[in-house]
C-alpha positions in Angstrom: -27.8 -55.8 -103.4 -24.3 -55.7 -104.8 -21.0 -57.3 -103.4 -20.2 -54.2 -102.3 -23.3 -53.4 -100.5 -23.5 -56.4 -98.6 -19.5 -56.2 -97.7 -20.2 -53.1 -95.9 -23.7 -54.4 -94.2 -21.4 -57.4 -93.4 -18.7 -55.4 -92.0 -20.7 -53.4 -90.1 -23.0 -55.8 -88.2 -19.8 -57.4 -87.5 -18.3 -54.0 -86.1 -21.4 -53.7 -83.9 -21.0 -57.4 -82.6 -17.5 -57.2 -81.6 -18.1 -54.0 -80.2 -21.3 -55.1 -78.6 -19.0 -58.2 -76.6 -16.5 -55.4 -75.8 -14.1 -56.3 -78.4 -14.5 -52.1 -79.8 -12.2 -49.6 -78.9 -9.1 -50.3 -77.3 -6.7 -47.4 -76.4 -5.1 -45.9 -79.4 -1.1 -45.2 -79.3 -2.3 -41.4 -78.7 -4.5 -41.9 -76.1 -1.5 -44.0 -74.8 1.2 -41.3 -75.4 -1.1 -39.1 -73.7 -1.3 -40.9 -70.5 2.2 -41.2 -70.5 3.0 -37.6 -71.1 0.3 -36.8 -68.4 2.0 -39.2 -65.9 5.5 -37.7 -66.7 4.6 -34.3 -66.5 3.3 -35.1 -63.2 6.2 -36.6 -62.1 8.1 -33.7 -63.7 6.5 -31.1 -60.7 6.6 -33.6 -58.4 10.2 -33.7 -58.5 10.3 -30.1 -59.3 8.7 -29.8 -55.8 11.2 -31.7 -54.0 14.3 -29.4 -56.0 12.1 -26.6 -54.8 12.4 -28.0 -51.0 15.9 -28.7 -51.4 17.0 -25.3 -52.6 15.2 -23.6 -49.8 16.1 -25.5 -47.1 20.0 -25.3 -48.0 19.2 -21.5 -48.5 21.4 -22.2 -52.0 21.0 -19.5 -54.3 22.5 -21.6 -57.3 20.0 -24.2 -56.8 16.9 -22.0 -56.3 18.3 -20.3 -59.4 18.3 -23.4 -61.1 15.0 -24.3 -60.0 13.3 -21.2 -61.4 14.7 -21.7 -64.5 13.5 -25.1 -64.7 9.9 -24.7 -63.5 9.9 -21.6 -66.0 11.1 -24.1 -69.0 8.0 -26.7 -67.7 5.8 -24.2 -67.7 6.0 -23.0 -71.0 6.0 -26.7 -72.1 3.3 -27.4 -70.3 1.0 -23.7 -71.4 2.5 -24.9 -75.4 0.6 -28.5 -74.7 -2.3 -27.1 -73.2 -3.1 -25.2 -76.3 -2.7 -27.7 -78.3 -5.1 -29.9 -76.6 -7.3 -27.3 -76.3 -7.1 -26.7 -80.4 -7.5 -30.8 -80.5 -10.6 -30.7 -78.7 -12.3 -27.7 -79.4 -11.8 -29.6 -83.1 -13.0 -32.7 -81.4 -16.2 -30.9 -80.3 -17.2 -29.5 -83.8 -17.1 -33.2 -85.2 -19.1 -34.8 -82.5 -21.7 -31.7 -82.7 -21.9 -32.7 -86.3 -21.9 -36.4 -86.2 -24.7 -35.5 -83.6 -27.1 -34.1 -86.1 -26.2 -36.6 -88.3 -27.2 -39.2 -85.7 -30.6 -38.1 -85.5 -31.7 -39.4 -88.6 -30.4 -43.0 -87.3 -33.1 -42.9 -84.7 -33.7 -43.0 -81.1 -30.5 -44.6 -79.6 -28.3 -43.3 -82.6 -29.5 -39.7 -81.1 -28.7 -40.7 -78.2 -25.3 -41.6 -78.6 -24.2 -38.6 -80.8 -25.8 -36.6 -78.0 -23.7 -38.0 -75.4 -20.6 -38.4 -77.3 -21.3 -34.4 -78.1 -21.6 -33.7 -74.4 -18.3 -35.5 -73.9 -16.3 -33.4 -76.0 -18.0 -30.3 -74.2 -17.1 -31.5 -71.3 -13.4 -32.4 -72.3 -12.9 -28.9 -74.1 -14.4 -26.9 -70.6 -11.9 -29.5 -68.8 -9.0 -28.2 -71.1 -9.9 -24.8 -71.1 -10.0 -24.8 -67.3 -6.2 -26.3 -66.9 -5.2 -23.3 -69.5 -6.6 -20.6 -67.8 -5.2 -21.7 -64.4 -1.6 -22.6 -65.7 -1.5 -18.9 -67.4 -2.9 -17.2 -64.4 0.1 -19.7 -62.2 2.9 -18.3 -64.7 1.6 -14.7 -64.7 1.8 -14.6 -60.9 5.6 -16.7 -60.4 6.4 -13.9 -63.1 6.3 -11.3 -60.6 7.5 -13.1 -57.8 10.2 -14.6 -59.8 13.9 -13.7 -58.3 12.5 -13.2 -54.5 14.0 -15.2 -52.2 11.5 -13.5 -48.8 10.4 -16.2 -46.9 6.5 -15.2 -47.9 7.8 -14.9 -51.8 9.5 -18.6 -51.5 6.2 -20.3 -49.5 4.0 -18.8 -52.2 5.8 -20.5 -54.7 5.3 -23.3 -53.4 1.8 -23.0 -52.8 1.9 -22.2 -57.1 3.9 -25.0 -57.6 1.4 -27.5 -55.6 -1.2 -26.1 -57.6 0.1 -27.1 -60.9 0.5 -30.5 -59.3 -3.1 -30.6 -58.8 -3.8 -29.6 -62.7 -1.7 -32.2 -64.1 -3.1 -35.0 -61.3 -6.7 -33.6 -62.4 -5.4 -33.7 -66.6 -4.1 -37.6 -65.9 -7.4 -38.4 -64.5 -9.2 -36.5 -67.0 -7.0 -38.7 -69.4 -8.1 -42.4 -67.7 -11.9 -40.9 -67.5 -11.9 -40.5 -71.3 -10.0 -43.8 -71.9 -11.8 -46.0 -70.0 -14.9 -44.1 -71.4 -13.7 -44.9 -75.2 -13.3 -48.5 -73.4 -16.5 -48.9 -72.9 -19.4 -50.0 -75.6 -22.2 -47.6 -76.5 -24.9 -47.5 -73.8 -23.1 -48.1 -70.7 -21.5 -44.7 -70.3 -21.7 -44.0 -66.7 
């Protein structure tokens, strides 16, 4: 065997020994700018929700005004993220689907793995997909209520508002799942 040979035997028994003492895969600065993002987006419609409450409650026309022009401005942000996370993972999903069949020819528990890091990314990408589809059908219906200040207009609102809140609260824990996930070694995926 050549130096270089046994370097990379070397290298990688060691890769599988730190990783098999849980030494692997820490969080990358993406997965870390993406829990950030998540949690500021969050806090984003949170207090989004709260200008909402304010507006209505003073019956201020300036400030729901101002309010609707803001949650439009999020919501294009946050429709412009979603597709590129979706483009990420659907990406994501082709490798792992490929490094899958790869896997097979590295046995029983190499199978294994690409199988289940393959199922992963499915599920990621049907995750993402999900958030999309609800945050377009949320901005298609404030489009047509958009401008109505009705009481029934204003509470449905709202009610869309609350339910972006619950897409970005399901995207951050989506985000930890996959993190602590990527945490953990091969073979103890729960």
């Amino acid at each position: 065997m050549n130096r270089i040979a046994s370097a990379l035997v070397a290298a990688l028994l060691l890769t599988g020994s730190a990783q098999a003492q849980g030494y692997g895969h820490r969080p990358t600065r993406v997965e870390r700018g993406e829990l950030r993002d998540d949690r500021r987006d969050l806090e984003d419609l949170r207090n989004l929700l709260a200008r909402f409450d304010a507006a209505w409650s003073s019956r201020s026309e300036r400030k729901m005004a101002n309010v609707e022009v803001s949650l439009r401005k999020l919501l294009r942000a946050e429709l412009a993220e979603s597709e590129r996370e979706l483009s990420k993972d659907w990406a994501q999903s082709r490798r792992t689907r490929r490094d899958a069949r790869v896997a097979q020819w590295g046995g029983p528990r190499a199978t294994m793995w690409g199988r289940a890091s393959a199922a992963d990314a499915r599920n990621d990408l049907r995750a993402e997909h999900a958030a999309l589809r609800t945050r377009k059908a949320i901005a298609r219906e404030l489009d047509e209520i958009e401008g109505l200040r009705q009481p029934g207009a204003l509470s449905y609102k709202r009610t869309l508002i609350l339910e972006l809140i619950q897409v970005a609260e399901q995207e951050l824990n989506q985000t930890r799942r996959e993190v602590r996930d990527d945490r953990r070694p091969h073979g103890r995926r729960h």
